[in-house]
MDAnalysis code that builds the backbone (N, CA, C; Angstrom):
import MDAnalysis as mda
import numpy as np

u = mda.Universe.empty(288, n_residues=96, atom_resindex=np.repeat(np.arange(96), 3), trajectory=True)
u.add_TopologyAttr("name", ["N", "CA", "C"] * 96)
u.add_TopologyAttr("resid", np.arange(1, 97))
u.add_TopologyAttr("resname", ["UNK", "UNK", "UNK", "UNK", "UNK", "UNK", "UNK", "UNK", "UNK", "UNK", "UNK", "UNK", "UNK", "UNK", "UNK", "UNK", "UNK", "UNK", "UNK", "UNK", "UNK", "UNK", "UNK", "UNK", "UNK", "UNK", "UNK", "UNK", "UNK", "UNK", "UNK", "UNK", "UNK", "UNK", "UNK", "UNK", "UNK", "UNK", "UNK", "UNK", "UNK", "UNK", "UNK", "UNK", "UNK", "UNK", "UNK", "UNK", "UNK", "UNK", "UNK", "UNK", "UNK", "UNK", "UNK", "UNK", "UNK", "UNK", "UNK", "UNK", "UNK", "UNK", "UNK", "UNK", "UNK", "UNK", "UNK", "UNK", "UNK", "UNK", "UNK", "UNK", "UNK", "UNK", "UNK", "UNK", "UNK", "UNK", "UNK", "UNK", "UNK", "UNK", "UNK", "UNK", "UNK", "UNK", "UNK", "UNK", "UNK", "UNK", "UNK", "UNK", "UNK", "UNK", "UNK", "UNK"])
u.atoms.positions = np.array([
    [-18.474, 21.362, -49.378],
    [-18.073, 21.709, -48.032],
    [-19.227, 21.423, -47.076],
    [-19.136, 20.487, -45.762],
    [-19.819, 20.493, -44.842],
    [-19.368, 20.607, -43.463],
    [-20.369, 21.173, -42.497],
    [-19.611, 21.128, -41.327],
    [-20.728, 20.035, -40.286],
    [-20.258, 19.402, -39.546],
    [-20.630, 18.690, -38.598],
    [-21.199, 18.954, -36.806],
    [-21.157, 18.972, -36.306],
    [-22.157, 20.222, -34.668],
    [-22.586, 18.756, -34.084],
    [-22.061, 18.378, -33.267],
    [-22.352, 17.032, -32.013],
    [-22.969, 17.964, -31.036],
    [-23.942, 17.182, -31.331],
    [-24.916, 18.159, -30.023],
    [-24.777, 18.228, -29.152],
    [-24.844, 18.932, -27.654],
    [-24.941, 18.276, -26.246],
    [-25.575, 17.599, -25.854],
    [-26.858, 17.925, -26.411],
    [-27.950, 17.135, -25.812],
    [-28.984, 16.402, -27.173],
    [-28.608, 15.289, -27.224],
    [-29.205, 14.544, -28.639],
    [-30.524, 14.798, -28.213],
    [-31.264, 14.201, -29.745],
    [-32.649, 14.568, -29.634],
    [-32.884, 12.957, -30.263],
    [-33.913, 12.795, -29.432],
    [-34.620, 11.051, -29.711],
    [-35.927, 11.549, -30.779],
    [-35.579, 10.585, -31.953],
    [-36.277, 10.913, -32.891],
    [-36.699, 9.287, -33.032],
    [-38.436, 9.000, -32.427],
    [-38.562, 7.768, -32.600],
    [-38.040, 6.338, -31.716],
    [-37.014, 5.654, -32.502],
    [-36.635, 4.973, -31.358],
    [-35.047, 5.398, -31.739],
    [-35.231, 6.405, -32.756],
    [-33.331, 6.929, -32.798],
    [-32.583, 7.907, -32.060],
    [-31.497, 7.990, -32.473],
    [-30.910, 9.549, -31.325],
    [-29.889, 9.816, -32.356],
    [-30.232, 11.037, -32.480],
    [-29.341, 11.889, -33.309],
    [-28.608, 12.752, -32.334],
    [-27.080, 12.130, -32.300],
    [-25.767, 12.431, -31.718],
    [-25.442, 13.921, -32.470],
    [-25.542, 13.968, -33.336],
    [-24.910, 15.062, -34.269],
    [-25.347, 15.373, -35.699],
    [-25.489, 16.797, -36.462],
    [-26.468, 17.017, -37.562],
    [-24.666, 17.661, -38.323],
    [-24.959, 17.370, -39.777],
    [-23.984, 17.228, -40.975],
    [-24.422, 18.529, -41.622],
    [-24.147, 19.256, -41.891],
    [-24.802, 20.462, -42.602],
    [-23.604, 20.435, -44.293],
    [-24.670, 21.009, -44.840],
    [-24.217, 20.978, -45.976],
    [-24.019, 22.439, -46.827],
    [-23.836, 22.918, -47.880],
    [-23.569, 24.167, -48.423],
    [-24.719, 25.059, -48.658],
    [-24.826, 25.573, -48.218],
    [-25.970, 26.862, -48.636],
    [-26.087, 26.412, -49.878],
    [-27.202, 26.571, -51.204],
    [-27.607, 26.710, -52.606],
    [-28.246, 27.582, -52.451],
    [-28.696, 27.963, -54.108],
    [-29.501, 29.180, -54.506],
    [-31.000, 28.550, -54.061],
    [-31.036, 27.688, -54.783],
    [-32.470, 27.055, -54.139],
    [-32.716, 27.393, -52.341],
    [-32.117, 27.329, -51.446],
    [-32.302, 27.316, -50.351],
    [-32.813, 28.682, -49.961],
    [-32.097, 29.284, -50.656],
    [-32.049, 30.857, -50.360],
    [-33.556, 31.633, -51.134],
    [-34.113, 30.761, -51.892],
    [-35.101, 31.335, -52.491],
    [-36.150, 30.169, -51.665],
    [-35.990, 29.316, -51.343],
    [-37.219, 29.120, -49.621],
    [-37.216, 29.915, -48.881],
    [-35.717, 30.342, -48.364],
    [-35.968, 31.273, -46.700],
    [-36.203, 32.858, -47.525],
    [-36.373, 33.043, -48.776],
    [-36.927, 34.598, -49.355],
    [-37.895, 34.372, -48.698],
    [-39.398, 33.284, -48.618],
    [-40.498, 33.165, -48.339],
    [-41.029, 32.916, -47.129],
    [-39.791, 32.819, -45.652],
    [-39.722, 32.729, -44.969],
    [-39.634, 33.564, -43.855],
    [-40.890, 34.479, -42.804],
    [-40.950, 35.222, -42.293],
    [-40.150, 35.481, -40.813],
    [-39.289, 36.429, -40.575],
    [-39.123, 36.174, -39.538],
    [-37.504, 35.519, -38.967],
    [-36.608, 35.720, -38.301],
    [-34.779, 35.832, -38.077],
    [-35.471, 33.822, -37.543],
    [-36.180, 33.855, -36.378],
    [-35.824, 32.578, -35.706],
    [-36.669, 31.757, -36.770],
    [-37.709, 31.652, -37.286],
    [-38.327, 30.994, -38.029],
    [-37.204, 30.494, -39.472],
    [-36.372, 31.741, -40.393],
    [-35.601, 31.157, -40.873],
    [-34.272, 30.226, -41.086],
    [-33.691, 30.640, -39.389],
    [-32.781, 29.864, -38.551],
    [-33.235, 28.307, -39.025],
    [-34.426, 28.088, -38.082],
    [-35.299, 26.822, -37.990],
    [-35.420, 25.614, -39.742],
    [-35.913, 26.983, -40.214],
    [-35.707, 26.456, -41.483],
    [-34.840, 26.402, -42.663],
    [-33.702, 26.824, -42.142],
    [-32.185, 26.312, -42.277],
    [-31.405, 25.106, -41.862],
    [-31.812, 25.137, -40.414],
    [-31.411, 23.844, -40.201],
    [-32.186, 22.837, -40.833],
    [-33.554, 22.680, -41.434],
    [-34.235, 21.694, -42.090],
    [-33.971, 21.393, -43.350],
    [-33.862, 22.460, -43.887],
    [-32.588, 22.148, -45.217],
    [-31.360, 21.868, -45.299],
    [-30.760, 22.513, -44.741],
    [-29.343, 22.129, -44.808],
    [-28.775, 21.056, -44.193],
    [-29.519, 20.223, -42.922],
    [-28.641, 19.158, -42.349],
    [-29.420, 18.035, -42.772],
    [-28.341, 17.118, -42.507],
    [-28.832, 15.299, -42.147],
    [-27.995, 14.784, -40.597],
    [-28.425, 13.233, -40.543],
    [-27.980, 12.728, -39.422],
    [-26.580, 12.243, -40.273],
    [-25.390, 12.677, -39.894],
    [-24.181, 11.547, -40.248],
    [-24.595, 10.147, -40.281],
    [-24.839, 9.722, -38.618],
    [-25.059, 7.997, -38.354],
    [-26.004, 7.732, -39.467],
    [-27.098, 8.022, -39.661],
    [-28.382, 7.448, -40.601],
    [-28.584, 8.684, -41.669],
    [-27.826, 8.506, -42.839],
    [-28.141, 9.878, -43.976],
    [-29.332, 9.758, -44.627],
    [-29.731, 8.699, -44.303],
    [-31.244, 8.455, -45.083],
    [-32.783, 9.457, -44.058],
    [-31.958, 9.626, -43.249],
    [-33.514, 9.874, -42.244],
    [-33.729, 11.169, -42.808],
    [-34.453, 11.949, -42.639],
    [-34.914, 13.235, -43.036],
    [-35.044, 14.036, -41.490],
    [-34.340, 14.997, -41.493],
    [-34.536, 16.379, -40.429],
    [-35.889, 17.165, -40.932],
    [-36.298, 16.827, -40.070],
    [-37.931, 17.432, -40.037],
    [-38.412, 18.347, -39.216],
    [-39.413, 19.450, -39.493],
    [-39.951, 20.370, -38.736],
    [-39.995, 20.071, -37.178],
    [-40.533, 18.436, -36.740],
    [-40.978, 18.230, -35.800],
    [-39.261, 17.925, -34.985],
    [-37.934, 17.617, -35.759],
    [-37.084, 16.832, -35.478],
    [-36.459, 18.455, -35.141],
    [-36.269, 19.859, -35.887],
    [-35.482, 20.762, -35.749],
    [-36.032, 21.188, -33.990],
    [-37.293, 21.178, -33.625],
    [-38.391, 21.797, -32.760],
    [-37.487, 21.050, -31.305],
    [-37.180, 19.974, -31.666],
    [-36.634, 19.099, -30.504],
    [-34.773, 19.711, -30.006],
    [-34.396, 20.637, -30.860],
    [-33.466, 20.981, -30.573],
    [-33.456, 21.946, -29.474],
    [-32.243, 21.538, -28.568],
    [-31.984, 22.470, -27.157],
    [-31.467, 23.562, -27.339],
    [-31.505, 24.781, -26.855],
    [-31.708, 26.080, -26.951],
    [-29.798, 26.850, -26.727],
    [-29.197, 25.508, -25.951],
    [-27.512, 25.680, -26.106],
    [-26.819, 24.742, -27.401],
    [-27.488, 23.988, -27.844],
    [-27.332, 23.242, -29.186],
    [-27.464, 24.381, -30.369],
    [-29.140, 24.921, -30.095],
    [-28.928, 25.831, -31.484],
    [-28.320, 27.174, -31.638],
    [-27.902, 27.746, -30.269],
    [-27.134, 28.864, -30.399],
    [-25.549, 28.435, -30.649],
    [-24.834, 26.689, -30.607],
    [-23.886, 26.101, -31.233],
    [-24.041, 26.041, -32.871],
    [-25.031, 25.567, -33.259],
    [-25.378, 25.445, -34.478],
    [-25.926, 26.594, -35.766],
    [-25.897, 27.685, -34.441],
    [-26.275, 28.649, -35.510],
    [-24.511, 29.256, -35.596],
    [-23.535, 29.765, -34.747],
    [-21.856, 29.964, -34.177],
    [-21.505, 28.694, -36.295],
    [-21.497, 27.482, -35.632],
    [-20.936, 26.826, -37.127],
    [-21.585, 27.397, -38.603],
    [-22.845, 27.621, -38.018],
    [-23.175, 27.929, -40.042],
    [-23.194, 28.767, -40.263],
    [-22.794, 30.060, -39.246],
    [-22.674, 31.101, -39.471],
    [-21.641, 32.112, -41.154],
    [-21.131, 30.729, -41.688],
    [-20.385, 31.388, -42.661],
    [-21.646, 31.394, -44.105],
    [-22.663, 29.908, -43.740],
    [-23.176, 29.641, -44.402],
    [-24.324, 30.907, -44.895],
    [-24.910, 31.155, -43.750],
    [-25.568, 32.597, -43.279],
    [-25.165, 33.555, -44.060],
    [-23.880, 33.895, -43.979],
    [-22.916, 35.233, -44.362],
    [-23.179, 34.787, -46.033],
    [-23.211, 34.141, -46.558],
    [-23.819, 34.118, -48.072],
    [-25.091, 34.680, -48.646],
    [-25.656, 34.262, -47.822],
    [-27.343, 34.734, -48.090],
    [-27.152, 36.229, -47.746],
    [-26.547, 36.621, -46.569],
    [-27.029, 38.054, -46.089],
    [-26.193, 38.963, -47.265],
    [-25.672, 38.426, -47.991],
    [-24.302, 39.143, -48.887],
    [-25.311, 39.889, -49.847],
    [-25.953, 38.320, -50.641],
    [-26.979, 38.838, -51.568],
    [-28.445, 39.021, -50.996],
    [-28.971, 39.180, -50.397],
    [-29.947, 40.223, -49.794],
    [-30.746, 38.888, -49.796],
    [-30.596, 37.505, -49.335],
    [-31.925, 36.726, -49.362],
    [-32.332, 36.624, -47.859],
    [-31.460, 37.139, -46.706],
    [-31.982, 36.872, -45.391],
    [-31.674, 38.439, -44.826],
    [-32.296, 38.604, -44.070],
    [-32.064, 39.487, -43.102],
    [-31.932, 39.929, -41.807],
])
């Protein structure tokens, strides 16, 4: 299961533009990074770095510097979609 989030406002990564980020399923693995992960917005952040890619280019990598570039009505969209993804982790006690 993935869900898809077209941004409003793309983010130029380089000489690319990422229109929209692909998110993919929560794993156990993921959930035992954001255990080590301090902090509600910091693990947000590093959710979206795991869990998405670019649809257009699946090869590129979403990166610390690439999540940072996201607009502040984009990620309160993007946090609304993965919100089910979220609701997994908080079930079994890996986020809070």
């Amino acid at each position: 299961m993935s869900k898809t989030v077209t941004l409003e406002y793309p983010i130029t990564v380089g000489e690319d533009t990422v229109k929209s980020l692909e998110f993919r399923m929560m794993t156990a693995g993921d959930l035992r990074v954001l255990d080590n992960v301090k902090g509600d917005a910091a693990q947000m952040l590093k959710l979206i770095e795991l869990l998405a890619s670019n649809p257009d280019d699946p090869k590129m990598s979403i990166t610390p510097k690439t999540v940072d570039k996201i607009a502040a009505p984009d990620l309160r969209t993007i946090s609304k979609e993965v919100a089910d993804f979220l609701s997994v982790g908080r079930e079994i006690g890996a986020i809070e």
